[in-house]
Every structure is written in structure tokens, then in C-alpha cells.
C-alpha positions in Angstrom: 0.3 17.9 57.0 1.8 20.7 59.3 4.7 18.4 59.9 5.3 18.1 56.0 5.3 21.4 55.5 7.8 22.0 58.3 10.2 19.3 56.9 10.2 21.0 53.3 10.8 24.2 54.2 13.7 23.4 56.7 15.1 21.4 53.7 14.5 24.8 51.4 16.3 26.5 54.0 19.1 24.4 54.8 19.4 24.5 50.8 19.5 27.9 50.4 22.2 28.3 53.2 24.3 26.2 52.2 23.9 27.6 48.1 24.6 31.0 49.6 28.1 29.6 51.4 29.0 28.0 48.0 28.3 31.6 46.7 30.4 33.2 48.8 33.0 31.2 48.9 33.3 31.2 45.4 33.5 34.9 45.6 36.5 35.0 48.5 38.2 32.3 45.9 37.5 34.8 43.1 38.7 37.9 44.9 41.8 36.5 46.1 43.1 35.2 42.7 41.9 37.9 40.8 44.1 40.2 43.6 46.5 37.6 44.1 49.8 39.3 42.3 48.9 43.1 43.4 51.6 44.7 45.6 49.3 46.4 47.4 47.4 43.1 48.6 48.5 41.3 52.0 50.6 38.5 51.4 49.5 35.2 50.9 53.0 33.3 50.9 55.5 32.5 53.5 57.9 35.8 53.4 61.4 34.3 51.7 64.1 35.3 54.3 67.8 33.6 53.8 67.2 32.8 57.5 65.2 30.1 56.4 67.8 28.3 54.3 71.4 29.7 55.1 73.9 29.8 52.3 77.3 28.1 53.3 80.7 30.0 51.8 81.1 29.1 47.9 85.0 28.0 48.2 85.6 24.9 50.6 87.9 24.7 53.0 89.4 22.3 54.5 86.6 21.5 57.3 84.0 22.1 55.1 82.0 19.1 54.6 80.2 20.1 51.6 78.5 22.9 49.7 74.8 23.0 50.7 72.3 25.5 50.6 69.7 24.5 53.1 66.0 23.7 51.5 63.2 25.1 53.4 60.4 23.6 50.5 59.1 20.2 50.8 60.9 17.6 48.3 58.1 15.9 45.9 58.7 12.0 45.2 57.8 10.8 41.8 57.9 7.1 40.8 61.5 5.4 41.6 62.8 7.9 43.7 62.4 6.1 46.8 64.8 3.4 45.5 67.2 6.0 44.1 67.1 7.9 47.4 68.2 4.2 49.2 70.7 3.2 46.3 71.8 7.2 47.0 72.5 6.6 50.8 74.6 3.2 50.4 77.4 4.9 48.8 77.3 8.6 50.5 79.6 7.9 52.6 82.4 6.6 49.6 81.4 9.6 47.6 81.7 12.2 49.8 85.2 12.4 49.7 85.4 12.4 46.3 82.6 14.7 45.6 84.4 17.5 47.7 87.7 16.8 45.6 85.4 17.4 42.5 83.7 20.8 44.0 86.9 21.8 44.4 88.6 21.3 41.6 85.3 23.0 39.6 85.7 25.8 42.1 89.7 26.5 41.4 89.1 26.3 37.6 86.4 29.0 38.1 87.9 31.4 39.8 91.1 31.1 38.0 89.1 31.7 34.7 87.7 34.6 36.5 90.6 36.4 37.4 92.5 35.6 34.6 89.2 38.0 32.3 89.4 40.5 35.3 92.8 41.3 34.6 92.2 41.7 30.8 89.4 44.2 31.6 91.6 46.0 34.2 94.3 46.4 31.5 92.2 47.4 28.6 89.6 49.6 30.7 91.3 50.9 33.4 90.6 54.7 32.9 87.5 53.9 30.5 84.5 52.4 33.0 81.3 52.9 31.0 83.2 51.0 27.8 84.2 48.5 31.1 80.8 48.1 32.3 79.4 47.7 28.4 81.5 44.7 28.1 80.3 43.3 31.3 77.0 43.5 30.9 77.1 42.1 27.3 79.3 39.1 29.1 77.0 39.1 32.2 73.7 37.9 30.0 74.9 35.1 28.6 75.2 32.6 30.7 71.2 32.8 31.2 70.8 32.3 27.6 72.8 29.5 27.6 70.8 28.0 30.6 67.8 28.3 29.0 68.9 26.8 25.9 70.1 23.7 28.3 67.1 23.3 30.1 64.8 23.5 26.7 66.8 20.6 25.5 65.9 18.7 28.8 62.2 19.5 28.5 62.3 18.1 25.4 63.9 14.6 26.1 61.6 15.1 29.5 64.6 15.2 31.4 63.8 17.8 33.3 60.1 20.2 33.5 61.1 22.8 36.3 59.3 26.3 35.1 60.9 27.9 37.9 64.3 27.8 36.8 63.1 28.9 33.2 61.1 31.8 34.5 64.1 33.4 37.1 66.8 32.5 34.8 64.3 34.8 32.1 64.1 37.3 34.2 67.6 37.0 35.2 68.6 37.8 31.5 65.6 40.9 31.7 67.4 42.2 34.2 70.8 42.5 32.8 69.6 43.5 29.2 68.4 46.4 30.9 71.9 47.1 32.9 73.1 47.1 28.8 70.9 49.2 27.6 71.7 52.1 30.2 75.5 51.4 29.3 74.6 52.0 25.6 72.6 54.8 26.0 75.7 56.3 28.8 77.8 56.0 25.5 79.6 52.9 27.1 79.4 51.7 22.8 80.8 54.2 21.5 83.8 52.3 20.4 84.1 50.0 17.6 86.9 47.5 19.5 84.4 47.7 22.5 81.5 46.2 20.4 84.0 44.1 18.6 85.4 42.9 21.7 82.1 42.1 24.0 80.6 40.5 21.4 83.5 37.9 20.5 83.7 37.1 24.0 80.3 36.6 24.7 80.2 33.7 21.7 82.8 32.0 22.9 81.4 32.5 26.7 78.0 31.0 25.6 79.2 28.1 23.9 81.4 27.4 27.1 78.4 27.7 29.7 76.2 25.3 27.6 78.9 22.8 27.6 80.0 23.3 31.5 76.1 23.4 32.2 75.5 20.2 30.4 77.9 18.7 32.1 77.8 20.0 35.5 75.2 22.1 36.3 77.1 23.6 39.9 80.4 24.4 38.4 78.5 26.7 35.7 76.2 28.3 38.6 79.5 28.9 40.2 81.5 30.3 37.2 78.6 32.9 37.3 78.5 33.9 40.3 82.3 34.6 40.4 81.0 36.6 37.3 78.4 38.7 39.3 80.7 39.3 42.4 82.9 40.6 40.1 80.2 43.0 38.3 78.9 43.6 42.0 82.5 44.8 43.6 83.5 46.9 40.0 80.1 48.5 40.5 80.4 49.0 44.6 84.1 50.8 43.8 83.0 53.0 40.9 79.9 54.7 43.2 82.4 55.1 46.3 84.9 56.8 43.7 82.5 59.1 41.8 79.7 58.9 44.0 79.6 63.0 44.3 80.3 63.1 40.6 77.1 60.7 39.8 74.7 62.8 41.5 74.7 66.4 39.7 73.9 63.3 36.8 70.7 63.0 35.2 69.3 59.0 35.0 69.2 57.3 31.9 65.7 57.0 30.7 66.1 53.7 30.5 66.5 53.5 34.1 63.9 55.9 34.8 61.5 53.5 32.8 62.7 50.4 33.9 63.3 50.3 37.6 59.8 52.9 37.9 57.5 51.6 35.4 54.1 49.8 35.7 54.9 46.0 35.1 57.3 44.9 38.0 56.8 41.4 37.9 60.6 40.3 36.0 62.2 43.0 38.1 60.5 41.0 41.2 61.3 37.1 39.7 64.7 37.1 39.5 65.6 38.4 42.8 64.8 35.1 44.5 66.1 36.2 47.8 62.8 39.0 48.9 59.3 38.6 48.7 58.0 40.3 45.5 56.9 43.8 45.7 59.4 44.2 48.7 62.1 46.5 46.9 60.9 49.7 44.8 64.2 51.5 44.1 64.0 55.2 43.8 66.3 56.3 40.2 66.0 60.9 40.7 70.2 60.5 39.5 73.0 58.7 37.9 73.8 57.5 41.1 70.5 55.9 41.8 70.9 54.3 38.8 74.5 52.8 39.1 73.0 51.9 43.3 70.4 49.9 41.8 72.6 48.3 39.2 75.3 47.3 42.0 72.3 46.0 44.5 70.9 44.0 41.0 73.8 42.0 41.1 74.3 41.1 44.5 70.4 39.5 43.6 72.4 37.6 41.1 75.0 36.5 43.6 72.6 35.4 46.4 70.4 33.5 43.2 73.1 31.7 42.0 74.6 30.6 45.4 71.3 29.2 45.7 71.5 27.4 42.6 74.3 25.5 43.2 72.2 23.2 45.5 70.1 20.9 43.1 66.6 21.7 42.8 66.6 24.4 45.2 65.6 27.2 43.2 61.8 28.4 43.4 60.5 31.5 42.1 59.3 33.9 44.3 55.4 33.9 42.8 56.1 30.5 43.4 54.6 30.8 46.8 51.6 32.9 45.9 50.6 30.2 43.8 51.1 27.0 46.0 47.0 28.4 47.2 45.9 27.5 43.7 47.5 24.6 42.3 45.6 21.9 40.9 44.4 18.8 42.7 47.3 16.2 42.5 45.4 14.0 39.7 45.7 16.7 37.3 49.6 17.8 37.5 51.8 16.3 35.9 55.0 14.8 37.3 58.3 16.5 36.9 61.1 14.9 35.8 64.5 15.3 37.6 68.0 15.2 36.9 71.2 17.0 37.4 73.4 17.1 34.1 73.1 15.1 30.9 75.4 12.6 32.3 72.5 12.2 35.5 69.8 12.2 33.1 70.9 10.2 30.4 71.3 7.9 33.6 68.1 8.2 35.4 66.5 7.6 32.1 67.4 4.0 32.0 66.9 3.8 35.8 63.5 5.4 35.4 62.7 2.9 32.5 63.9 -0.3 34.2 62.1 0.1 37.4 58.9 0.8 35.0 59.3 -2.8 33.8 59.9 -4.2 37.0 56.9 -3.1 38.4 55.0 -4.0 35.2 56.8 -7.8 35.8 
């Protein structure tokens, strides 16, 4: 009888013990998600440092072998890839060569097209900079639109399902809306050839980057970041020229708003480079403003270096998520491809391994 009684209430305790660790680890679970995207919060994520995966100079030289920026996240297989990745290894060696020739040529055409709308801006706005810096930013923007429109397409056909690059190339666009806005409200507008002018080049500038992107994805990532050095150096110049000017300045409200406001999240996605929450700009004058503006797009820059390396792109509360991703039964698989040409491609591969296994 005694023994009984022992044995039931060692079970009751054992039971409640291990119901109060299911409690309270429920709780910790709960805690950490519902605090998971505060700034204030340690970290949960590997901090993102470019030490981790160095980017290699965008122009080739001649003993370059190729244009690679290092991946530091773990490569997930789907069905056929191991047989593509074989396939893929057979005929590196031929198509290295050629694949340099190619990155060339793409880079040469960029930068040609670059310079070629640098030295129309620097004729038309060469004493005018905030009309300059309108027409920039309206050009700026559009090649994230046109990426987006791309990558819809893909989801669609189920080409391709990579949020990441939807959400930073979003933000991306956030970003530089607001660089126009603070233009517009600097009176950078003001002129009806100005408007006239941005606009017209922006329509044909978006119907180019959705053809380059469809076609090759690393030649339009390039074109923009030639786009963004640009906006970074005409930006870097104009603070070191009216730098003491800029200062007696009030900021744009605009600014004020957006770089100080409550809901930092976009301002943290597209700067892929730093950990969110790690860069709070200060904006007390004009020059504040046009500092943060300049330091915006060398973000770009370092985002679309990074881009030019298939699939390398992550979003930065990418990290803080990889704690609470669902169990591997329940995702579902994304598909992969580089191009319409590549996907049209591994859509027939994809398709005729399927039968073969079902054979």
C-alpha cells in the first residue's frame, strides 16, 4: 500500500516537473519571438560583417579569374540539383574562359552606358545640383521596380520563390523614394524640362533593366551599381564643396521624419551589409541629410556587388528568423534559376529528371 502511494505520487511529481518545463519553455520561446525584431534586444543572429564573404573588384582584369562574392550561408539542395551540380562541374573548366569574355563584355557595355548619361547630366546640370540630384534619384529607383516586376513573373511560372530579394530590393526602392522626396521638397522640381526630362528617361531606363535583368541577371546588378557609385561620388563631392554652406541649413522634414522616425525596419532591410539596428543617423542640418543620403548609397553599392553572385543575397532579418523557421516538412521548396534563358532551361531539366525517377 505504502509502496503504491509512493510510486503515484513520484509519477504526479515527475509530471508536474516536467509540465512546468514545457511551461516555461514555452514562455522563453514566447518572449524571444515576441522581442525578436526590437533594437534594443541582444542579438540573436550571426552579426553580418563583409569579412565573412569578401567582395572581389567589379571590373576584371586580366588575372582575375572570375567575379565572386564569397557565400558565408549554407547552399540548400532541392530535387535534381545534385545532378546539375555534376553536369555543372564537367564543363567548368571549358566555360570559364568564356564566361570571363562574357563578364567582360557586360561590364564594358555598362560602364560605357554609364559614362556616356554622366556626361549628359554634367552638361545640362553643371551649376544646378538639386535639379541634378532630382533627376538621379527619379533614375536611381527604377531599376528596383523593374526587378521586382522580373522576379514576380518568375514566382509565377515558379521559376524562382526567393522573398529575400523581393523584400531588399522593396526596401531598396523605399529608400531612394525618400532621397526624391527631399530633392522635391529642396525645390530640385521646380523645373518643367527637369520633370520632363527624369521622367522620360526613367521609362526608357525601366523597360531596358527588365529586359537586361531577364536576360542576365549580373550585367543589370552591375549597370546599377555603376548607377549608385555614381549617385555616391556626385553626392561625396557636393558635401566636400558646400559642406560649410549645408550646415547653417535646416533638414527637410522629410528627412527629419524618415531617417528619425519610429518604424526602422525598410531603412534596416536594404542595407544588407550591417546588422539591423546598427546605424541610427543623426539629421539636426542639411548636411546631415545630404551625409546620410551619400552613406545610403554606398549601401546600394556594397548590395548590389553582392548581388552579382547568384543567390547570394539574404536579408538582414533573415538571420533573426533562421531561430523560427518551420520544421523542414512544412516549407516549401524554392525554385532556382538565373535568367529566363536558365529557367526556361531548368524547367525541362527539372521536369525530365521527375520522369526518370518516376520510370
Amino acid at each position: 500500500m505504502s509502496t503504491t502511494s509512493f510510486s503515484s505520487a513520484s509519477f504526479a511529481i515527475s509530471a508536474s516537473f516536467l509540465s512546468l518545463k514545457a511551461i516555461n519553455s514555452k514562455t522563453f520561446i514566447l518572449f524571444n519571438f515576441q522581442n525578436h525584431l526590437r533594437c534594443n534586444s541582444p542579438p540573436s543572429f550571426r552579426p553580418l560583417s563583409r569579412k565573412l564573404y569578401p567582395v572581389k573588384a567589379t571590373l576584371l582584369q586580366e588575372n582575375e579569374e572570375e567575379v565572386v562574392v564569397e557565400k558565408s550561408f549554407p547552399t540548400k539542395s532541392f530535387p535534381g540539383n545534385e545532378i546539375e551540380e555534376v553536369r555543372e562541374s564537367r564543363v567548368s573548366s571549358s566555360s570559364s574562359g568564356l564566361e570571363r569574355w562574357v563578364i567582360k563584355v557586360e561590364q564594358s557595355v555598362n560602364i560605357f552606358l554609364t559614362d556616356s548619361v554622366i556626361k549628359i547630366l554634367d552638361t545640362l546640370y553643371h551649376d544646378r545640383d538639386y535639379a541634378r540630384f532630382f533627376v538621379l534619384e527619379t533614375i536611381a529607383r527604377v531599376p528596383y521596380f523593374a526587378f521586382i516586376s522580373v522576379l514576380h513573373m518568375y514566382e509565377s511560372f515558379g521559376w524562382w520563390r526567393r522573398a529575400d530579394y523581393l523584400k531588399v530590393h522593396f526596401a531598396e526602392s523605399w529608400n531612394e523614394m525618400h532621397h526624391l522626396l527631399i530633392m522635391e521638397e529642396l525645390g530640385g522640381n521646380s523645373w518643367w524640362f527637369d520633370r520632363f526630362l527624369a521622367q522620360h528617361i526613367a521609362i526608357f531606363y525601366y523597360f531596358m533593366t527588365v529586359f537586361m535583368y531577364a536576360l542576365s541577371p549580373r550585367m543589370a546588378y552591375h549597370f546599377s551599381e555603376c548607377v549608385e557609385n555614381h549617385a555616391f561620388e556626385t553626392y561625396d563631392k557636393f558635401i566636400r564643396a558646400q559642406g560649410d554652406e549645408l550646415k547653417k541649413k535646416p533638414a527637410p522634414k522629410v528627412a527629419v521624419k524618415y531617417y528619425t522616425g519610429g518604424d526602422l525596419y525598410l531603412f534596416d532591410e536594404f542595407q544588407t551589409d550591417r546588422a539591423p539596428c546598427s546605424r541610427r543617423p543623426k539629421i539636426e542640418n542639411l548636411y546631415d541629410t545630404f551625409v546620410n543620403i551619400r552613406d545610403d548609397e554606398a549601401e546600394h553599392c556594397k548590395t548590389m556587388k553582392a548581388c552579382q553572385t547568384h543567390g547570394n543575397l539574404r536579408s538582414p532579418h533573415s538571420y533573426q528568423d533562421d531561430d523560427f523557421e518551420d520544421t523542414p516538412s512544412c516549407m516549401i521548396p524554392e525554385a532556382d534559376c538565373e535568367g529566363i534563358v536558365d529557367c526556361i532551361k531548368k524547367s525541362f531539366t527539372s521536369s525530365q529528371v521527375k520522369q526518370n525517377r518516376e520510370i
